[in-house]
N, CA, C and O atoms as a GROMACS GRO file, in nm:
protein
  508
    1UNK      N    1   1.340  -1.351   1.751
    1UNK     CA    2   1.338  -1.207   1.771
    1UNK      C    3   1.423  -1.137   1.664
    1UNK      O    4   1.385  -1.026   1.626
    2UNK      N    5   1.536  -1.193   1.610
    2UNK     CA    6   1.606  -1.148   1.535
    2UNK      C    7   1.570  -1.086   1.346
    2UNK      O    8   1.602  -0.993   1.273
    3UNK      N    9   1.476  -1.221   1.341
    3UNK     CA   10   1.380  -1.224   1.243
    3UNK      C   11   1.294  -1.087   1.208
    3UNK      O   12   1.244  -1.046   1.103
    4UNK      N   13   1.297  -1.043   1.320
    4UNK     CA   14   1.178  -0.900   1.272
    4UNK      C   15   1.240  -0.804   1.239
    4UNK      O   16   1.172  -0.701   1.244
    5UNK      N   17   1.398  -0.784   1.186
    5UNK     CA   18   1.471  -0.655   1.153
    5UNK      C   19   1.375  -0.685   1.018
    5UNK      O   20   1.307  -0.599   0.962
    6UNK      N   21   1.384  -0.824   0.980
    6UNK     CA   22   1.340  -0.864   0.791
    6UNK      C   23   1.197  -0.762   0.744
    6UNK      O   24   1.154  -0.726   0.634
    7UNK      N   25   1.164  -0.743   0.853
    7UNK     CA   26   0.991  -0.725   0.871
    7UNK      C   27   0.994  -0.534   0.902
    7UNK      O   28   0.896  -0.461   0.916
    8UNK      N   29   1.129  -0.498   0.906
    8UNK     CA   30   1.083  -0.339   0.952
    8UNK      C   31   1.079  -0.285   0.822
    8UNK      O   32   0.978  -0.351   0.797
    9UNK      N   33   1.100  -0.222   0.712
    9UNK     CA   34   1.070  -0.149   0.618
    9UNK      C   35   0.901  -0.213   0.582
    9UNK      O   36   0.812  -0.131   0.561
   10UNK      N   37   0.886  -0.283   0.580
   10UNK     CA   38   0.717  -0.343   0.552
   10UNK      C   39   0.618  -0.216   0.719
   10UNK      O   40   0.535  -0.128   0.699
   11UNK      N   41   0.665  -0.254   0.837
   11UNK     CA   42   0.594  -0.242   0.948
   11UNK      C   43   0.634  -0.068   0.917
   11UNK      O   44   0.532  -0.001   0.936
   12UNK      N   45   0.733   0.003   0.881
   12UNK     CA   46   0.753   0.126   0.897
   12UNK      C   47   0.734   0.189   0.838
   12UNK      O   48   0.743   0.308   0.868
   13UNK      N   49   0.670   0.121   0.648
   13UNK     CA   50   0.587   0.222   0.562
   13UNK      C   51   0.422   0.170   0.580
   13UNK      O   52   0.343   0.210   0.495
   14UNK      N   53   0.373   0.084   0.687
   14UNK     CA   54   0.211   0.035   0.718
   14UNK      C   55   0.232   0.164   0.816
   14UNK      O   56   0.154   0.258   0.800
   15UNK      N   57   0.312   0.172   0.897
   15UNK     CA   58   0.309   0.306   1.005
   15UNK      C   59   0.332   0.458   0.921
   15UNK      O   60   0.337   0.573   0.966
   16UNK      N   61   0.335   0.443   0.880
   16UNK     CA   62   0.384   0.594   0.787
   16UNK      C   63   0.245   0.608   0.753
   16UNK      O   64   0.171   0.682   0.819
   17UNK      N   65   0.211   0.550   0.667
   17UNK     CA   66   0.076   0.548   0.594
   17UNK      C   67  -0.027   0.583   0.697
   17UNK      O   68  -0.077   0.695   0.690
   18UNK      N   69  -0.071   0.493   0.803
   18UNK     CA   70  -0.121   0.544   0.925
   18UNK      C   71  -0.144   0.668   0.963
   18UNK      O   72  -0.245   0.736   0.983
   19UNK      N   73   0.037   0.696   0.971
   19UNK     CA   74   0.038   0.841   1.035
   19UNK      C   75  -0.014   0.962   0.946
   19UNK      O   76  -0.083   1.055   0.988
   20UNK      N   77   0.034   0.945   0.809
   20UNK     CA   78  -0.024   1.010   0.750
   20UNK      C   79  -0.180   1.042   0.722
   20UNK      O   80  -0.244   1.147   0.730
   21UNK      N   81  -0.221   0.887   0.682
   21UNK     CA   82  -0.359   0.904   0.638
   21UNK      C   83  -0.504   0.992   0.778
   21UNK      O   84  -0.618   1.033   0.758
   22UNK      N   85  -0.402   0.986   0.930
   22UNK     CA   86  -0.420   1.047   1.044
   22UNK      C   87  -0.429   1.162   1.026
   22UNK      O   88  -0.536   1.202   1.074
   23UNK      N   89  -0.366   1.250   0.976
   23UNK     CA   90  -0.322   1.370   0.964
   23UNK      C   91  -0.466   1.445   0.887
   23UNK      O   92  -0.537   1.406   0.795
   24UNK      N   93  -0.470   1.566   0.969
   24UNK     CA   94  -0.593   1.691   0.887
   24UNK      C   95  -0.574   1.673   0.803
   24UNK      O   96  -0.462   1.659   0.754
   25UNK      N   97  -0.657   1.667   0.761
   25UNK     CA   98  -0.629   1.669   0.556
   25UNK      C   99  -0.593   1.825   0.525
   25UNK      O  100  -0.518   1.838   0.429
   26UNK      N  101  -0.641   1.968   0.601
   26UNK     CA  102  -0.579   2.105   0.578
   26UNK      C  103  -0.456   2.096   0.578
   26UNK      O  104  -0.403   2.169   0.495
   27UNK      N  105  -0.357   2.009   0.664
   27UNK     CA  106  -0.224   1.992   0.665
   27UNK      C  107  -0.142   1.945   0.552
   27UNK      O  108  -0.030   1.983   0.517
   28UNK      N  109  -0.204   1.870   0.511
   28UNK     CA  110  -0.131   1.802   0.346
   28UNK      C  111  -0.109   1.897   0.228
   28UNK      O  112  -0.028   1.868   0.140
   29UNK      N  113  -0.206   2.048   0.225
   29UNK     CA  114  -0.196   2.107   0.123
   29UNK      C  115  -0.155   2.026  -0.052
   29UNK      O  116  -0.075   2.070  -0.136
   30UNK      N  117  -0.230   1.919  -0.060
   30UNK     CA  118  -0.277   1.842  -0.170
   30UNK      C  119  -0.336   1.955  -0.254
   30UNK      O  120  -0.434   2.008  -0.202
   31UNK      N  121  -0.296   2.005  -0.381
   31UNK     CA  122  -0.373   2.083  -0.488
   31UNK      C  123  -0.455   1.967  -0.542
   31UNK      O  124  -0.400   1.857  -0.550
   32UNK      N  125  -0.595   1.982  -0.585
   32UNK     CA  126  -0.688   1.853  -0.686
   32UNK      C  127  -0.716   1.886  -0.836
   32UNK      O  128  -0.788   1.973  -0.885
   33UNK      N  129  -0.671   1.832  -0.870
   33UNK     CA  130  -0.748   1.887  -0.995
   33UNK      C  131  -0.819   1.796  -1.059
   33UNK      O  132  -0.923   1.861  -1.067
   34UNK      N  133  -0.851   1.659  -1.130
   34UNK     CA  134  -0.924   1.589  -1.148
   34UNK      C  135  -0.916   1.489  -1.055
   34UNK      O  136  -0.814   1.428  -1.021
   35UNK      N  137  -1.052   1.470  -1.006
   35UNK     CA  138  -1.018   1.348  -0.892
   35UNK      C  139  -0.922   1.231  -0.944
   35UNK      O  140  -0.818   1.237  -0.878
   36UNK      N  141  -0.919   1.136  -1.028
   36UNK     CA  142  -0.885   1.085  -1.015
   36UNK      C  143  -0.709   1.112  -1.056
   36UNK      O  144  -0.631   1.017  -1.046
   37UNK      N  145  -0.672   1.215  -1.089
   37UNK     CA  146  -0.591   1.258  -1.176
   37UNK      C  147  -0.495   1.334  -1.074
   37UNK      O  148  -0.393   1.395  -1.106
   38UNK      N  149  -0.543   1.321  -0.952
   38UNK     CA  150  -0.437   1.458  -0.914
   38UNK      C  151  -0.328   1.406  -0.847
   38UNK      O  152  -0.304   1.287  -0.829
   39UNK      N  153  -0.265   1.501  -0.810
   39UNK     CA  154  -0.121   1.474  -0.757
   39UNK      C  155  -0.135   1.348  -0.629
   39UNK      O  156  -0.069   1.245  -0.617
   40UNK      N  157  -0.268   1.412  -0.523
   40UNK     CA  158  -0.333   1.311  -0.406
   40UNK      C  159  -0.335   1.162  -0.494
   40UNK      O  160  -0.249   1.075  -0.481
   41UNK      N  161  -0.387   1.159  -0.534
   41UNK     CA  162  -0.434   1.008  -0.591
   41UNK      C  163  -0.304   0.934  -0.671
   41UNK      O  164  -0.285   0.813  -0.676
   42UNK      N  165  -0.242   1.012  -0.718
   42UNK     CA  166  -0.103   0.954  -0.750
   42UNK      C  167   0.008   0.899  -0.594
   42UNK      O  168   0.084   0.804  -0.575
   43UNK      N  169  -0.032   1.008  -0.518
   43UNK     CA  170   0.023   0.980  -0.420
   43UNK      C  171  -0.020   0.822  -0.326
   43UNK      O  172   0.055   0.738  -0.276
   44UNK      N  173  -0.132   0.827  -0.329
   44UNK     CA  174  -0.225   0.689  -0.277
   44UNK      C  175  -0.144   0.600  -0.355
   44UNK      O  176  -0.048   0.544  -0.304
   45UNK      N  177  -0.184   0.580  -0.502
   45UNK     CA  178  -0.107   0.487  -0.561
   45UNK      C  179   0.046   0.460  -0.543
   45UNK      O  180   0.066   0.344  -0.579
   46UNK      N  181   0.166   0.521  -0.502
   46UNK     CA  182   0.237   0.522  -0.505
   46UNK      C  183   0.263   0.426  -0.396
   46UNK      O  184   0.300   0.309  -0.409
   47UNK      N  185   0.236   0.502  -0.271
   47UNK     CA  186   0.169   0.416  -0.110
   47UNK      C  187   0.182   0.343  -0.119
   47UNK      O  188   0.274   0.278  -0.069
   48UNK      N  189   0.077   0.297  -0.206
   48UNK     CA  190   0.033   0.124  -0.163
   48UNK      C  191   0.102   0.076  -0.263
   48UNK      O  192   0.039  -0.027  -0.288
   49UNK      N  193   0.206   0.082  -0.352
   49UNK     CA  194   0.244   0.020  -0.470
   49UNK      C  195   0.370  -0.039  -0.346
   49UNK      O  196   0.395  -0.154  -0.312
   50UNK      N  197   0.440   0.104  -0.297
   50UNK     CA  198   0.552   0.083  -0.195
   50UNK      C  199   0.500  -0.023  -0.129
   50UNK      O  200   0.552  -0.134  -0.145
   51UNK      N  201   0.366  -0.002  -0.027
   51UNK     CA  202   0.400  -0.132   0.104
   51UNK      C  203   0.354  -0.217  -0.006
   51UNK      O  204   0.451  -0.251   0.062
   52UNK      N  205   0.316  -0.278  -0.090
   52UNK     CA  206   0.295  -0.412  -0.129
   52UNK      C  207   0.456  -0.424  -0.182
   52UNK      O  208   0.490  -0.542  -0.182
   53UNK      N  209   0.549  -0.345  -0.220
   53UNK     CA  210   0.688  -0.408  -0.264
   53UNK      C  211   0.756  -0.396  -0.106
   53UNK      O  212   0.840  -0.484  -0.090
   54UNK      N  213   0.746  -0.344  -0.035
   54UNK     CA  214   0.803  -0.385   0.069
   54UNK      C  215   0.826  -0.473   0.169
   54UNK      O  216   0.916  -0.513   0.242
   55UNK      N  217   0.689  -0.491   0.141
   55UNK     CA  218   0.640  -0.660   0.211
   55UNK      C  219   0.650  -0.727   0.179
   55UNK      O  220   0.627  -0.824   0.251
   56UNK      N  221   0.686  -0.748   0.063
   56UNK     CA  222   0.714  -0.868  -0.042
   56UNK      C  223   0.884  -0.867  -0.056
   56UNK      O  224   0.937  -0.969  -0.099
   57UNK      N  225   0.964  -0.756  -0.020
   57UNK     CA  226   1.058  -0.753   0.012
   57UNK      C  227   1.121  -0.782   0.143
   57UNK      O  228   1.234  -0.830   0.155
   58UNK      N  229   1.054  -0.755   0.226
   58UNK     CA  230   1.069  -0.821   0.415
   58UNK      C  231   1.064  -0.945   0.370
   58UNK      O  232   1.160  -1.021   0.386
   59UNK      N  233   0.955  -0.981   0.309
   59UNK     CA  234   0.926  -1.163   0.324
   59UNK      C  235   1.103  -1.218   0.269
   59UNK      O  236   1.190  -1.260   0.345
   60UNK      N  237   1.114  -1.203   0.152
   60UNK     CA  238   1.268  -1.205   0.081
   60UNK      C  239   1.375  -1.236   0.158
   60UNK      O  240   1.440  -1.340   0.169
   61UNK      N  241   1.383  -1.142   0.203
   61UNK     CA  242   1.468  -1.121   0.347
   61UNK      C  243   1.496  -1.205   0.477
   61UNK      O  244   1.591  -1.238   0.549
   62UNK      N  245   1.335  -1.222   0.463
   62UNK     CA  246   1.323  -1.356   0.580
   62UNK      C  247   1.348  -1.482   0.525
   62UNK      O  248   1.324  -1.580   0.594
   63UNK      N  249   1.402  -1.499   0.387
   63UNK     CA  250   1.436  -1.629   0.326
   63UNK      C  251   1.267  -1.668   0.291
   63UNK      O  252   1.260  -1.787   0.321
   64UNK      N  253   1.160  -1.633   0.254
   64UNK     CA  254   1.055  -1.668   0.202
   64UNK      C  255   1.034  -1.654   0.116
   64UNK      O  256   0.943  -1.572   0.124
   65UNK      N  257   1.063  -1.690  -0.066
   65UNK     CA  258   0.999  -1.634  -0.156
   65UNK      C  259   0.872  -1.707  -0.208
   65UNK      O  260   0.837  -1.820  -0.239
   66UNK      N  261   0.808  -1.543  -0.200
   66UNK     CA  262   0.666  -1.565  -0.190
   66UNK      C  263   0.632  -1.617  -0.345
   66UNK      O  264   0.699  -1.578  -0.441
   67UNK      N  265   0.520  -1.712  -0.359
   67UNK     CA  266   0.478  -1.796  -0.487
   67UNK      C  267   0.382  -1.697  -0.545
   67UNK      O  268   0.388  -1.574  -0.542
   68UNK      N  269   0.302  -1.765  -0.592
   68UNK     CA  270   0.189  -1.673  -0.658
   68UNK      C  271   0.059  -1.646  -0.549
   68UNK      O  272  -0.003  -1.540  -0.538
   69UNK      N  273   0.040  -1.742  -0.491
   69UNK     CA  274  -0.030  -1.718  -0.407
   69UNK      C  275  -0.045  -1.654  -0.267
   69UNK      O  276  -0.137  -1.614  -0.195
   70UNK      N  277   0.103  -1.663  -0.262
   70UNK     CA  278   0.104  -1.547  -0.131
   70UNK      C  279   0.125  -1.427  -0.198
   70UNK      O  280   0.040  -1.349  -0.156
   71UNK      N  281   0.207  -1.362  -0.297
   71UNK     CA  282   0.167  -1.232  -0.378
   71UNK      C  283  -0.015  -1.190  -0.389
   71UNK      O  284  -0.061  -1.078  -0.366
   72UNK      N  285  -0.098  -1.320  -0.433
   72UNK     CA  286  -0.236  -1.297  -0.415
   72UNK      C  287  -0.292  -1.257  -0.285
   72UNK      O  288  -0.396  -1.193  -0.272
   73UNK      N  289  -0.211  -1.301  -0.186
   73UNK     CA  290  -0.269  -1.265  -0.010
   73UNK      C  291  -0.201  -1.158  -0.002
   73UNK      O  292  -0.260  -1.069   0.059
   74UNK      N  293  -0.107  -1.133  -0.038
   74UNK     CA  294  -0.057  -0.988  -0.004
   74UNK      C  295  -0.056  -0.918  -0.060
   74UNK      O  296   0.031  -0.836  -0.031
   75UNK      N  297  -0.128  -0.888  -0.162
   75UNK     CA  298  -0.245  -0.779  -0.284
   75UNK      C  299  -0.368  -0.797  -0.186
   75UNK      O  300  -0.385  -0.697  -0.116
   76UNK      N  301  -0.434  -0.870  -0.170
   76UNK     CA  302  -0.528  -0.882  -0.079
   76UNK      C  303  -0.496  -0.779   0.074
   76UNK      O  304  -0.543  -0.667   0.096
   77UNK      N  305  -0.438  -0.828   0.128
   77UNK     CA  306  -0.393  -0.767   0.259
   77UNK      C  307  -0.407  -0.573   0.216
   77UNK      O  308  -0.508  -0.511   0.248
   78UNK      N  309  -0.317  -0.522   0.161
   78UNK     CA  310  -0.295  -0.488   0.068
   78UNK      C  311  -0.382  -0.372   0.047
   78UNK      O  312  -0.362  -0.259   0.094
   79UNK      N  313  -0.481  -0.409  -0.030
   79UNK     CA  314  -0.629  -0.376  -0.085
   79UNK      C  315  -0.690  -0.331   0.073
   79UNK      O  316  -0.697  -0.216   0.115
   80UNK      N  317  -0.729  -0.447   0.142
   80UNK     CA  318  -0.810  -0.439   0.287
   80UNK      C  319  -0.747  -0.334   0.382
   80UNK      O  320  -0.829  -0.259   0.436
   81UNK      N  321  -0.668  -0.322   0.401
   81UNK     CA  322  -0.593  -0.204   0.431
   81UNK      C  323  -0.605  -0.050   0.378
   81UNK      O  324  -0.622   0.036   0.464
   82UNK      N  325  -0.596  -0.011   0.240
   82UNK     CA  326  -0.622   0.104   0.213
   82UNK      C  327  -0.772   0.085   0.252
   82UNK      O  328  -0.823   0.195   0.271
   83UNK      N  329  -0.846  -0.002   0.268
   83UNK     CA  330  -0.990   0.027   0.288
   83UNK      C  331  -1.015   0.027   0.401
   83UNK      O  332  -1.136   0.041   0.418
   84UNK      N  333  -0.953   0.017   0.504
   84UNK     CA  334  -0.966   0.040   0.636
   84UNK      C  335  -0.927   0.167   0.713
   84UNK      O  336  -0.977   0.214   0.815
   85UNK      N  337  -0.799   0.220   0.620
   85UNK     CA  338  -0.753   0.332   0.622
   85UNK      C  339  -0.864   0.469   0.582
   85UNK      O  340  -0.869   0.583   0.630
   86UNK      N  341  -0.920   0.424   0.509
   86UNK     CA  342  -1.034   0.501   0.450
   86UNK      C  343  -1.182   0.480   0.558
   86UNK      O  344  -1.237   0.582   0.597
   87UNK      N  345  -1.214   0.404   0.582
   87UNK     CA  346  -1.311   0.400   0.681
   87UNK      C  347  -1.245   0.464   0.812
   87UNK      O  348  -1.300   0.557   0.870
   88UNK      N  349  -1.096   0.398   0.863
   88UNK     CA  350  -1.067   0.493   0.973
   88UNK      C  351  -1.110   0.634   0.956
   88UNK      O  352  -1.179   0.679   1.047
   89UNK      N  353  -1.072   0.734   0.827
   89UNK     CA  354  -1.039   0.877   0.809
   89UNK      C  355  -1.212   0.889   0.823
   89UNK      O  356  -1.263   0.962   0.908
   90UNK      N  357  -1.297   0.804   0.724
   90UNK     CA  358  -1.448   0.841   0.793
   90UNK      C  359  -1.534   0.821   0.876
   90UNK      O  360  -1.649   0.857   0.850
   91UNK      N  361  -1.509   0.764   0.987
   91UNK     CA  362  -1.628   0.690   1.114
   91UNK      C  363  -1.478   0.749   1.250
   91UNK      O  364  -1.501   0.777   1.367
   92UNK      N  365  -1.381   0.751   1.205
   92UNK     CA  366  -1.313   0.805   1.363
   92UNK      C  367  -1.226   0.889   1.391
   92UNK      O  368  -1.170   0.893   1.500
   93UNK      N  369  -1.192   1.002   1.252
   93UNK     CA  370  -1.085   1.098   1.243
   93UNK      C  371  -1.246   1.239   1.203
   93UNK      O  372  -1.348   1.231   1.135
   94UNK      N  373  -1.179   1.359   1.299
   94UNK     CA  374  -1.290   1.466   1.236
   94UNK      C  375  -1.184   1.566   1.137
   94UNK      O  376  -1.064   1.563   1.161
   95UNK      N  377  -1.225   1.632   1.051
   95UNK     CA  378  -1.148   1.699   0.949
   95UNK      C  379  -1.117   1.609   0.808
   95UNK      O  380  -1.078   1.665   0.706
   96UNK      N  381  -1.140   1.466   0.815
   96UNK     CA  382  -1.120   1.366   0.727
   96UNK      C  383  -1.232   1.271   0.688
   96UNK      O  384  -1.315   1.228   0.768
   97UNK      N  385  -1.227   1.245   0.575
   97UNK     CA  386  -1.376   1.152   0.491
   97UNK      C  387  -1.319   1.044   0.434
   97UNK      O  388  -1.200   1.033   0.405
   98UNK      N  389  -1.422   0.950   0.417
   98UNK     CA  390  -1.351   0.848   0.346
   98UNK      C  391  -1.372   0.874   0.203
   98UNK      O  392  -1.454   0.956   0.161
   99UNK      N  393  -1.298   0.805   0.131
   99UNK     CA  394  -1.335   0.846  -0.016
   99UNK      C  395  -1.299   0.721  -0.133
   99UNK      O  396  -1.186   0.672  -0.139
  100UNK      N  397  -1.371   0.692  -0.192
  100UNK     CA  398  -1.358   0.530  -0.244
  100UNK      C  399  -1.272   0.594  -0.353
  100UNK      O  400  -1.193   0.514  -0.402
  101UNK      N  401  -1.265   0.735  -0.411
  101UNK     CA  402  -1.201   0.732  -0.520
  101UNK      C  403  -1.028   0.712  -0.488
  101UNK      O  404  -0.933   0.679  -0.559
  102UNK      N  405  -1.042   0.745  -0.365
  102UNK     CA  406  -0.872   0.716  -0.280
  102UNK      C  407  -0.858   0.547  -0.279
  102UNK      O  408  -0.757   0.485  -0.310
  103UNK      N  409  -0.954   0.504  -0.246
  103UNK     CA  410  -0.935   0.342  -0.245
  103UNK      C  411  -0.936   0.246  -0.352
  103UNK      O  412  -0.918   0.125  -0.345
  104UNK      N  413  -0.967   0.337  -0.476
  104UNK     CA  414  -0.956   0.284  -0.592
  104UNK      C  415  -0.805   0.301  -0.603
  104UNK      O  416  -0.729   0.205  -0.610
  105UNK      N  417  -0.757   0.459  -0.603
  105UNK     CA  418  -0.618   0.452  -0.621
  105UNK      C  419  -0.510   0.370  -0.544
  105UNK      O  420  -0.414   0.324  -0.607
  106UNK      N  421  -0.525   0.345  -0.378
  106UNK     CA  422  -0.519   0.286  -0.278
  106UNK      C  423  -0.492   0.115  -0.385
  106UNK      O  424  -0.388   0.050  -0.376
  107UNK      N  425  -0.569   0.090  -0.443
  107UNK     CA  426  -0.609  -0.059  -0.495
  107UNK      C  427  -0.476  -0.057  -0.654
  107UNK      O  428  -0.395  -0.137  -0.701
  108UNK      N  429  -0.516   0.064  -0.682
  108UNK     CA  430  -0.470   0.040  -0.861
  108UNK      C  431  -0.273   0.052  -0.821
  108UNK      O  432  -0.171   0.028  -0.885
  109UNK      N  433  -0.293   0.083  -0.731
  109UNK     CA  434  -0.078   0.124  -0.659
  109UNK      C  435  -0.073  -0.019  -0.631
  109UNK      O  436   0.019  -0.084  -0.681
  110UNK      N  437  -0.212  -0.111  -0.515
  110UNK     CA  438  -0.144  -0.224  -0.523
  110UNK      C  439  -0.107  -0.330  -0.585
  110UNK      O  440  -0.019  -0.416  -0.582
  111UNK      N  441  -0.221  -0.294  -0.658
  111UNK     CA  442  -0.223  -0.378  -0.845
  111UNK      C  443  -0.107  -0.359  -0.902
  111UNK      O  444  -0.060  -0.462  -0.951
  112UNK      N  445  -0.037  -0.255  -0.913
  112UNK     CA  446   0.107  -0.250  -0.996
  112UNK      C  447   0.193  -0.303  -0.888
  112UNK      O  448   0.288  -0.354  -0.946
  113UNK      N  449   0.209  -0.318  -0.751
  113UNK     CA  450   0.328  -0.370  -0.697
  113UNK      C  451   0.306  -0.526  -0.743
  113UNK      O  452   0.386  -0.607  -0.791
  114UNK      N  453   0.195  -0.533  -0.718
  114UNK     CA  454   0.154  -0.722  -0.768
  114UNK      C  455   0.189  -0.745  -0.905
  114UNK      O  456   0.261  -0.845  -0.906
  115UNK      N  457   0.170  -0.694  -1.036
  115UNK     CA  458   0.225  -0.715  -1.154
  115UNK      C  459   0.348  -0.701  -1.136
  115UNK      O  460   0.421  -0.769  -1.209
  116UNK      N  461   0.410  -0.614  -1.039
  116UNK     CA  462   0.560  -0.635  -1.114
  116UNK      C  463   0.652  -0.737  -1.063
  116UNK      O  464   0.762  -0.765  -1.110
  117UNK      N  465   0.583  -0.799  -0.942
  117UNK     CA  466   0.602  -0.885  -0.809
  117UNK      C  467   0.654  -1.043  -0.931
  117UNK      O  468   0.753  -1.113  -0.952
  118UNK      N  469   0.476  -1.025  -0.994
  118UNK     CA  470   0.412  -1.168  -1.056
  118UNK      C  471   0.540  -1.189  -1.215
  118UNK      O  472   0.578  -1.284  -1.283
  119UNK      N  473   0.562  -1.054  -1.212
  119UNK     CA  474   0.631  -1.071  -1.381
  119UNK      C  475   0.734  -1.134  -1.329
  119UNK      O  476   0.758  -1.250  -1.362
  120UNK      N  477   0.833  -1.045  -1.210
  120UNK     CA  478   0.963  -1.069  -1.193
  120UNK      C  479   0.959  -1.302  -1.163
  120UNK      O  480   1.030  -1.387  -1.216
  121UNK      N  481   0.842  -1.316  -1.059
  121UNK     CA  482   0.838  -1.440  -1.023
  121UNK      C  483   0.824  -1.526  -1.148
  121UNK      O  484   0.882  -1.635  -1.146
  122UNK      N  485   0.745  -1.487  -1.273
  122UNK     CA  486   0.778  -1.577  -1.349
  122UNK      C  487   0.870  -1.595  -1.451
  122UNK      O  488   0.900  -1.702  -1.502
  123UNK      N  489   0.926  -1.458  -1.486
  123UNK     CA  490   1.066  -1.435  -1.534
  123UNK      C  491   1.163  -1.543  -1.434
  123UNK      O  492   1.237  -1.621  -1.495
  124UNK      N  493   1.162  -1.545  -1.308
  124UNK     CA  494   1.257  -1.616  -1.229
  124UNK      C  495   1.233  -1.804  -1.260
  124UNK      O  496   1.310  -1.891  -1.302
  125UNK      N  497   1.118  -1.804  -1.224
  125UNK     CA  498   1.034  -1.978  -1.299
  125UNK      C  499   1.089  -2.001  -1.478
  125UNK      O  500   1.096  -2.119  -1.511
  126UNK      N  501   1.117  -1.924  -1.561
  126UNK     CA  502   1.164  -1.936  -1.646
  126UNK      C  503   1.243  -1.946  -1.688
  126UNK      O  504   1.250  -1.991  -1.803
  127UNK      N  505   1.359  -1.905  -1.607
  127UNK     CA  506   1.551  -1.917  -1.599
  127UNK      C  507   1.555  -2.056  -1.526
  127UNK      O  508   1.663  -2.108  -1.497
   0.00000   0.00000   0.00000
């Protein structure tokens, strides 16, 4: 039981994200200006850049350091997630759509937590 303090910053930015991605989208007052370019989509990326370093930071914590291949499952995880988040906002939230160009960004935030995950791990294999 003690074990799951390791696990709350991971569980409390997957809940954030949630809550947010929940939220009217009129409420966010997001300005757009090029889809892929705007402040929103920076924001996605940012998201998911966080929970993939956070989770990879819980694991840490729990005395697990993750290899290459669990960095690969948890880019994975990761990925499947902003895309679920996105189907939630379109098949069961009204005021909200899904939008792949969010899940690209959703993907390219988790892509950079994973490069910097993979550099630091083999910088560490190299000392």
């Amino acid at each position: 039981m003690n074990r799951l303090k390791f696990y709350t910053p991971g569980f409390a930015w997957t809940l954030l994200i949630f809550i947010l991605s929940s939220a009217p989208a009129s409420s966010l007052h997001l300005p757009q200006f090029w889809d892929l370019f705007s402040l929103d989509k920076l924001a996605h990326a940012t998201f998911y850049c966080l929970l993939f370093l956070l989770w990879n930071y819980s694991f840490i914590r729990d005395g697990h350091h993750p290899n290459n291949r669990d960095l690969f499952f948890l880019l994975l995880a990761c990925i499947l997630y902003g895309g679920a988040m996105e189907l939630f906002q379109g098949y069961c939230l009204t005021g909200r759509k899904a939008d792949w160009v969010d899940e690209l960004a959703n993907t390219i935030g988790a892509v950079a937590g994973y490069i910097y995950c993979q550099r630091r791990l083999n910088n560490l294999v190299k000392q």
